[in-house]
C-alpha positions in Angstrom: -13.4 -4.9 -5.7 -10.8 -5.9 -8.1 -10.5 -4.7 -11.5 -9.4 -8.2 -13.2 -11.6 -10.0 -15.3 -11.4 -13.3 -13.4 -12.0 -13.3 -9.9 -14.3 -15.1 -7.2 -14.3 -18.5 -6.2 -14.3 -21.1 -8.9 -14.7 -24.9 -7.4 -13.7 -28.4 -9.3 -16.7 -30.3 -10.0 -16.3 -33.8 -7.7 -17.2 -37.1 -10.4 -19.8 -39.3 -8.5 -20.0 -42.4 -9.4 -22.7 -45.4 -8.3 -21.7 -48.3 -6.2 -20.8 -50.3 -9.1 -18.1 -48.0 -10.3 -20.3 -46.6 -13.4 -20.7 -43.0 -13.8 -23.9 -41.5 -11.9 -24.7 -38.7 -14.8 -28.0 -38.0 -13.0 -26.1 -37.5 -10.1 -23.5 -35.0 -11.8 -26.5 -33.1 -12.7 -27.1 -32.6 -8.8 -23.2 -31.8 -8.5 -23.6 -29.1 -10.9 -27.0 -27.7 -9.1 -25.9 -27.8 -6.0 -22.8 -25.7 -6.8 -24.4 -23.4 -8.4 -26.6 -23.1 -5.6 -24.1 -22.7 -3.2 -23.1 -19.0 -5.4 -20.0 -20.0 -7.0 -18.4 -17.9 -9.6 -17.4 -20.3 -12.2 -16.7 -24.5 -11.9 -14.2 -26.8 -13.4 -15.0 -29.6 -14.5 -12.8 -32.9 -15.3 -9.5 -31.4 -12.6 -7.6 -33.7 -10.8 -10.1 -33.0 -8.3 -12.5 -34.7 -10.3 -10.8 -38.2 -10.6 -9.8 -37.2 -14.3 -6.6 -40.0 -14.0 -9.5 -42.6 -13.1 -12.0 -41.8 -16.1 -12.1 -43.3 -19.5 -12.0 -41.1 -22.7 -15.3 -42.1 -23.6 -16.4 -41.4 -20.0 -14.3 -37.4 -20.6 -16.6 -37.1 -23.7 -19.7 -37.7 -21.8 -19.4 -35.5 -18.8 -17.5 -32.7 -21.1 -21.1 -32.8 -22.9 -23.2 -33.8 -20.4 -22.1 -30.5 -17.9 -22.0 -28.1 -20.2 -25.6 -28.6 -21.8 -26.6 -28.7 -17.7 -25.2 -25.8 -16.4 -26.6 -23.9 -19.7 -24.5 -20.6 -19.6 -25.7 -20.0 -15.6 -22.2 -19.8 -14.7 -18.7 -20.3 -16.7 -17.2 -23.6 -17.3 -13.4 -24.3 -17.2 -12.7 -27.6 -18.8 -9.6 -29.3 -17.6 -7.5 -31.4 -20.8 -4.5 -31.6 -19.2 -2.1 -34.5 -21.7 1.2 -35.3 -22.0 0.7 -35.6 -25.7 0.5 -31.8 -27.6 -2.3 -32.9 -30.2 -4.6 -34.6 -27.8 -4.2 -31.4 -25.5 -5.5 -29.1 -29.0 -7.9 -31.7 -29.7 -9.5 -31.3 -26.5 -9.6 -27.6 -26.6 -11.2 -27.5 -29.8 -13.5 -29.8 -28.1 -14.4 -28.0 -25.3 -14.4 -24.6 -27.3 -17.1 -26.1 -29.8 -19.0 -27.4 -27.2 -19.4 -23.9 -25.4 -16.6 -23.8 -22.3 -15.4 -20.6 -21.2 -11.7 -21.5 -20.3 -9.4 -24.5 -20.4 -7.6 -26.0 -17.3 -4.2 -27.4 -18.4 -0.9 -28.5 -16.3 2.5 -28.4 -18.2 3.2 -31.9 -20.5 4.5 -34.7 -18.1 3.8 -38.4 -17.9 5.0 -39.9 -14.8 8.4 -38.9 -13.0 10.9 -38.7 -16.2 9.0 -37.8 -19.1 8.5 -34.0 -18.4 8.1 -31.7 -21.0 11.3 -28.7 -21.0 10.7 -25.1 -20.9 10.1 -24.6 -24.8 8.0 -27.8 -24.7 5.5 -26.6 -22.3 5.7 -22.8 -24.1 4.6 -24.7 -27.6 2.0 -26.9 -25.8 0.4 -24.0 -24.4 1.0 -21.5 -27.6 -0.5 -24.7 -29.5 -3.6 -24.2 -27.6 -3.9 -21.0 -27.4 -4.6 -20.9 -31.2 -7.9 -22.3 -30.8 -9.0 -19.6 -29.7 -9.8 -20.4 -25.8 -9.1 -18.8 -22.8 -6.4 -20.8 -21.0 -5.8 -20.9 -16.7 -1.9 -22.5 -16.2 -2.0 -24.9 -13.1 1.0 -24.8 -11.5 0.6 -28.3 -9.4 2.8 -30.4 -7.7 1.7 -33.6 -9.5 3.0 -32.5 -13.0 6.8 -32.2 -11.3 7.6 -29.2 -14.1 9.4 -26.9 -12.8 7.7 -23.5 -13.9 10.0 -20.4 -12.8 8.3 -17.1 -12.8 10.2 -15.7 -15.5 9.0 -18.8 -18.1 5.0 -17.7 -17.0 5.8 -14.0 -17.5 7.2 -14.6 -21.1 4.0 -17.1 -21.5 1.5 -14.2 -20.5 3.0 -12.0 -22.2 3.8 -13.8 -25.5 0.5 -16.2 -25.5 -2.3 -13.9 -25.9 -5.3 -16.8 -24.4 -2.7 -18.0 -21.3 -4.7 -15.4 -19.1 -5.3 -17.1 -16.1 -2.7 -18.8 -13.5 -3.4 -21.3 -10.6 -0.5 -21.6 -8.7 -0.4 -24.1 -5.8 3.0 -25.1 -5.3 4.8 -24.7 -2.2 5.1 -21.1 -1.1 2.4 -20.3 -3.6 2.0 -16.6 -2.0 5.8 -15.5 -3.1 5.3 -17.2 -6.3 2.0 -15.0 -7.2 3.1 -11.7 -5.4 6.6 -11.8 -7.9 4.1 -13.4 -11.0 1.8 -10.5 -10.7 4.7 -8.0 -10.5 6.7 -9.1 -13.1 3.7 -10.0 -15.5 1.1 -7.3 -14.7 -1.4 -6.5 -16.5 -0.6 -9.7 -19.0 -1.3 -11.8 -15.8 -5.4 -11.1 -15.9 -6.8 -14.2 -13.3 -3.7 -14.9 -10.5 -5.8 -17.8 -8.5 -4.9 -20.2 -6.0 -5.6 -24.0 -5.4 -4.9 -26.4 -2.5 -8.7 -26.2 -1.1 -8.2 -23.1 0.4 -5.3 -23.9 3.0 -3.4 -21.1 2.2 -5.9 -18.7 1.0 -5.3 -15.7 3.1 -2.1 -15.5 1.9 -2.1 -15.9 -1.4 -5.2 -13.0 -1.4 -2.6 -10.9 0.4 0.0 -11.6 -2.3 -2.9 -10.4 -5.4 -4.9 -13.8 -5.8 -8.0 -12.8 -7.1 -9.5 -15.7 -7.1 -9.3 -19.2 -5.9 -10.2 -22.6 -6.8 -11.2 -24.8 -4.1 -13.4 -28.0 -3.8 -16.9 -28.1 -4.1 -17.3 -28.7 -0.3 -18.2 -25.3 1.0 -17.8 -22.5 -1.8 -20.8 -21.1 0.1 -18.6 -20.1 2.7 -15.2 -19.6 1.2 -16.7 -17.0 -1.6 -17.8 -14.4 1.2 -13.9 -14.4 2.4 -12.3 -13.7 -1.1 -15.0 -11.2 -2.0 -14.6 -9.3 1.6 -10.9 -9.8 0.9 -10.8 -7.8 -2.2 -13.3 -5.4 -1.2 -11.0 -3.9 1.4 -13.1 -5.8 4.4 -9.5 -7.8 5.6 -10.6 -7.9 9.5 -14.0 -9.6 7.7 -12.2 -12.4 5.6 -9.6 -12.9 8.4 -12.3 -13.8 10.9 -14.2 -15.8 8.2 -11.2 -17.8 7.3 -10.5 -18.6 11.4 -13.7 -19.9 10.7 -13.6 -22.5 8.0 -9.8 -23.1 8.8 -10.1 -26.4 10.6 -12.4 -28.2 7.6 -9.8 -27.1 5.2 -6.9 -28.0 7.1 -9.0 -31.6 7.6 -9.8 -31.7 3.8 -6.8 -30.6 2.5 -4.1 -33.0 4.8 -6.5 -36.1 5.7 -9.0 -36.2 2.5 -8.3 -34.8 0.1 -11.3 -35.2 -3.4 -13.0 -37.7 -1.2 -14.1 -35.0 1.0 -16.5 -32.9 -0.9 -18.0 -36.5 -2.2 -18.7 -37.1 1.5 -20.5 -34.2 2.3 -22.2 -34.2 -1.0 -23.7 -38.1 0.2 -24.3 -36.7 4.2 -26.3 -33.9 2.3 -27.8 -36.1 -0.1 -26.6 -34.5 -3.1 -25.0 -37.9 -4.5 -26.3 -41.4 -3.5 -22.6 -42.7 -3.2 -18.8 -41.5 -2.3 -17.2 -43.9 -4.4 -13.8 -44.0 -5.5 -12.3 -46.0 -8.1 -9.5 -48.5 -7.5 -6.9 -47.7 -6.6 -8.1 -45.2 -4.5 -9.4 -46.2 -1.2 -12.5 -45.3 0.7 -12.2 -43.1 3.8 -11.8 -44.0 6.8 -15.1 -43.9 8.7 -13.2 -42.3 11.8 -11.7 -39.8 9.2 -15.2 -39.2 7.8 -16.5 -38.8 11.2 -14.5 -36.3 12.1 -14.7 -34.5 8.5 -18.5 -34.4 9.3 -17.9 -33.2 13.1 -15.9 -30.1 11.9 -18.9 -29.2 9.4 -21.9 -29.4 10.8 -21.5 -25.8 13.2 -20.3 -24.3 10.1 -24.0 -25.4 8.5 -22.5 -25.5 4.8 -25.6 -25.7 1.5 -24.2 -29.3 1.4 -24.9 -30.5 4.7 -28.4 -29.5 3.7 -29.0 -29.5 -0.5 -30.8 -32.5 -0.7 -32.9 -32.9 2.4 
């Protein structure tokens, strides 16, 4: 196995929500339990795998509360803060630090397509934050629109000492990792990748060691990384031919409403609702979702029967 601190399979936490639109907090409880029952290595909790653009601040503070005092210590907790806005970003750090978190989840400072924080902007944001006295994990996303070059996240590992963790899942995420861990070494202590998985063999052959996926079927992704970095490649190759098509459906026809879907077929959640503007899937899409799961026989198809 690998010697770096962070490593595994560390899922985002879906929001459920009833059929009115309110939050189910009896149902995130469920989330939680199922995931933990379905062996993950650590969750995340308010990503934008979680709806966090569609959820209120005083819905944040409940669920920031609400999962840590569930999940109790039984596994870590990354809590995402992401903000445009440098003292909101601290503030919620603080937050989550007092509360008990293990790591915070941020994306460089951007609000919509023009407001994008520079390359010394993003350094303070995250050096701001980093004084709190948190571990940090960098996600490198699309949606933010920052460009990050390798060079900037070397001279933040090396010159922030709680930036310790990096998800990268931009486009040709695997190059990106394989030169981040060589140019930042030992600074760079969790290299993880995103994206639900779809290019996970990859980005474990470029020094991932770790990845963070949806909460659909951790159960079954978790055995690949770990027989990955224990040397067992001919293992996690055949594992990932396995799961493959679910991804690929997730990833290019779901997307977050995926994992909400399985969670309702399993009867984890009561309800896969999104909010406006967000729309429902389609029940051919669904359909199909559910088709490519069932051989597979995923914890969710099964948690709550």
């Amino acid at each position: 196995m690998t010697e770096k601190p962070y490593s595994g399979i560390w899922p985002v936490a879906p929001t459920p929500f009833q059929e009115d639109g309110s939050l189910d907090t009896e149902g995130m409880k469920r989330v939680l339990d199922c995931m933990i029952d379905q062996g993950v290595d650590g969750i995340c909790i308010l990503a934008n795998f979680s709806e966090q653009f569609l959820i209120s601040d005083a819905e944040r503070d409940t669920l920031t509360k609400l999962c840590l005092n569930h999940v109790a210590g039984r596994v870590p907790v990354i809590v995402t803060i992401s903000h445009f806005a440098t003292p909101i970003v601290v503030e919620r750090a603080r937050q989550a630090h007092d509360l008990g978190a293990d790591i915070v989840m941020m994306m460089p400072p951007y609000h919509g397509a023009l407001l994008k924080g520079t390359a010394d902007q993003t350094f303070e944001q995250f050096a701001r934050v980093g004084e709190v006295g948190i571990p940090i994990m960098l996600q490198d996303a699309p949606l933010s629109g920052v460009d990050l070059p390798v060079a900037l996240l070397v001279k933040m590992a090396r010159e922030i000492e709680m930036l310790k963790l990096f998800k990268i899942e931009c486009p040709q995420a695997a190059a990106k990792l394989r030169s981040l861990i060589a140019e930042g070494g030992d600074a760079v202590e969790g290299p993880f990748d995103g994206e639900e998985a779809i290019t996970l063999l990859a980005d474990l052959d470029a020094g991932a060691t770790g990845t963070m996926t949806s909460a659909m079927i951790p159960d079954l992704i978790g055995p690949i990384v770990r027989d990955f970095l224990a040397g067992k490649r001919h293992a996690a190759i055949d594992g990932y031919g396995r799961v493959l098509p679910a991804v690929n459906h997730e990833n290019r026809q779901c997307g977050f409403r995926a994992a909400k879907a399985a969670m309702v077929e399993g009867g984890v959640i009561k309800s896969d609702f999104c909010r406006h503007p967000i729309p429902p899937l389609h029940p051919e899409t669904r359909a199909m979702l559910l088709e490519l799961l069932r051989p597979l026989d995923p914890i969710v198809l099964n948690w709550g029967k």
